[in-house]
C-alpha positions, -999 to 999 in steps of 0.1 A, spaced: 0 0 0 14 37 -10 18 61 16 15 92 8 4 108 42 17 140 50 52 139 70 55 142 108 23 115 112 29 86 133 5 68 117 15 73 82 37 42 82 29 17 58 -3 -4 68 -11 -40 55 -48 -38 49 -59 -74 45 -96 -69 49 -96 -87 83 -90 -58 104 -126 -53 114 -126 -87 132 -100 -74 160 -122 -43 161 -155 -58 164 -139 -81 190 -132 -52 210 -168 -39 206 -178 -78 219 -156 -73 254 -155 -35 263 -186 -18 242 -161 4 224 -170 9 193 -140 24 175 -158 28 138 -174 62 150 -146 79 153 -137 113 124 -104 121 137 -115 151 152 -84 152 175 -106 163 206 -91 132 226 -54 146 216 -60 179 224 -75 171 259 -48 147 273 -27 164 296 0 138 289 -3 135 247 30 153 244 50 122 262 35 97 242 51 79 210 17 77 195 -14 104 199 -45 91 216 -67 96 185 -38 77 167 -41 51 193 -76 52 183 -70 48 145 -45 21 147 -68 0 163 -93 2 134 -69 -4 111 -66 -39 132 -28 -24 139 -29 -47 171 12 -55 177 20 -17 173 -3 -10 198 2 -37 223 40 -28 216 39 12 220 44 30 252 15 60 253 -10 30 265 12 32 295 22 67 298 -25 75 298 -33 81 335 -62 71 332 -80 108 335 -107 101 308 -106 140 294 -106 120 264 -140 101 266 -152 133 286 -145 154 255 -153 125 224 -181 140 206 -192 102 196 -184 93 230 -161 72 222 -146 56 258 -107 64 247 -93 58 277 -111 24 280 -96 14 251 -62 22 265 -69 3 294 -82 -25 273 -52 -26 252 -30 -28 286 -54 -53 301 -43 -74 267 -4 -66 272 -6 -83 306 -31 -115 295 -6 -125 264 25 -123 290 42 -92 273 69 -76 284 51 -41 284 73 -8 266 75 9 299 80 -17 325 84 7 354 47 20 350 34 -13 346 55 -28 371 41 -5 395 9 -11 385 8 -40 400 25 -39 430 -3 -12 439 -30 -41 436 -9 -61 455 -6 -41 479 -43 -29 480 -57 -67 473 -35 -78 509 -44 -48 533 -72 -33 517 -53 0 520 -19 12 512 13 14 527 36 41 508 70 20 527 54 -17 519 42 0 484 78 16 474 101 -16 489 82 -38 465 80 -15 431 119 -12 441 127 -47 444 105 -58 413 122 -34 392 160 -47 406 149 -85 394 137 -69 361 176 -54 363 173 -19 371 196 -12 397 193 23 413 218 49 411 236 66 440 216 95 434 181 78 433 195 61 468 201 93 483 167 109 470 145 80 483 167 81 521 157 116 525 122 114 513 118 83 538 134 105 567 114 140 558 79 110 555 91 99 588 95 139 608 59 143 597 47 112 610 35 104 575 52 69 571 41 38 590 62 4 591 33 -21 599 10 -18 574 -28 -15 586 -56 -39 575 -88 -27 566 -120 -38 581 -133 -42 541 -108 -62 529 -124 -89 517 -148 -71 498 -119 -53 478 -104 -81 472 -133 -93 457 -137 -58 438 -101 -63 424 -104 -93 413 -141 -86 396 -121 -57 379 -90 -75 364 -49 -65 374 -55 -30 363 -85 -28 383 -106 -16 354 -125 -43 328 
């Protein structure tokens, strides 16, 4: 297939239509309701996410890509990761197209296929939070931190001196205030988040 999209578009790279792209999308529509067909590039999603400008591909990209059934760029880029999740972009979707869902989806389907994911940090984290959350029923910011560190040193990042010293004085300026607790504290409801998490998948959202 030519390309002759304008330069500067991440999506202008050469696309392998094979006429069964619809299946992935309709597939989608099946498990999450999205319905990705609706969308006329308006660039509303883009334009609303705080965070667009640290991502290798746009949210209305995102968006586009998974119409064009482009499933292992997607599952392989990093702005799925880099989304916090806001939803500026459903809010402002004139079709109401749930943009963030479909970010969420796509990391759900990372995780599922045992992928490493493009920015293991985030993802890492991720799910140390429900771990944390899914034993306690709360969080513990020193329980939280110990294990996103030592997760991340298996996966072999090894902190610097500098990141060392940073996270020693944060821990002793947490610890004047009061603010950080060794034991961590269970909550009354824990079985019911538990049950909540695991209704809701790893990322906590379906």
């Amino acid at each position: 297939m030519e390309n002759n999209a304008p330069p500067g578009n991440q999506t202008a790279a050469s696309l392998d239509i094979t006429g069964r792209e619809h299946l992935w999308v309709q597939a989608i529509a099946m498990e999450t309701g999205i319905r990705v067909a609706s969308c006329y590039q308006c660039l509303r999603c883009t334009n609303s996410c705080p965070v667009s400008t640290f991502m290798d591909l746009k949210p209305h990209q995102v968006v586009r890509l998974t119409l064009f059934g482009e499933s292992e760029r997607l599952l392989a880029c990093s702005a799925i990761w880099v989304c916090l999740s806001c939803e500026m972009c459903s809010t402002y979707c004139p079709n109401e197209i749930d943009v963030a869902g479909l970010m969420n989806h796509l990391k759900n389907t990372v995780v599922q296929n045992g992928r490493t994911p493009a920015e293991y940090d985030i993802a890492a984290f991720h799910e140390v939070f429900l771990d944390v959350l899914r034993r306690n029923g709360r969080i513990n910011d020193l329980q939280l931190m110990q294990l996103f560190k030592w997760r991340t040193m298996m996966h072999g990042k090894l902190p610097s001196g500098k990141d060392l010293r940073a996270d020693l004085s944060l821990g002793i300026n947490l610890l004047k205030r009061k603010r950080l607790r060794f034991l961590p504290e269970r909550s009354p409801a824990v079985g019911e988040i538990r049950r909540i998490v695991q209704q809701l998948g790893r990322t906590g959202r379906s």
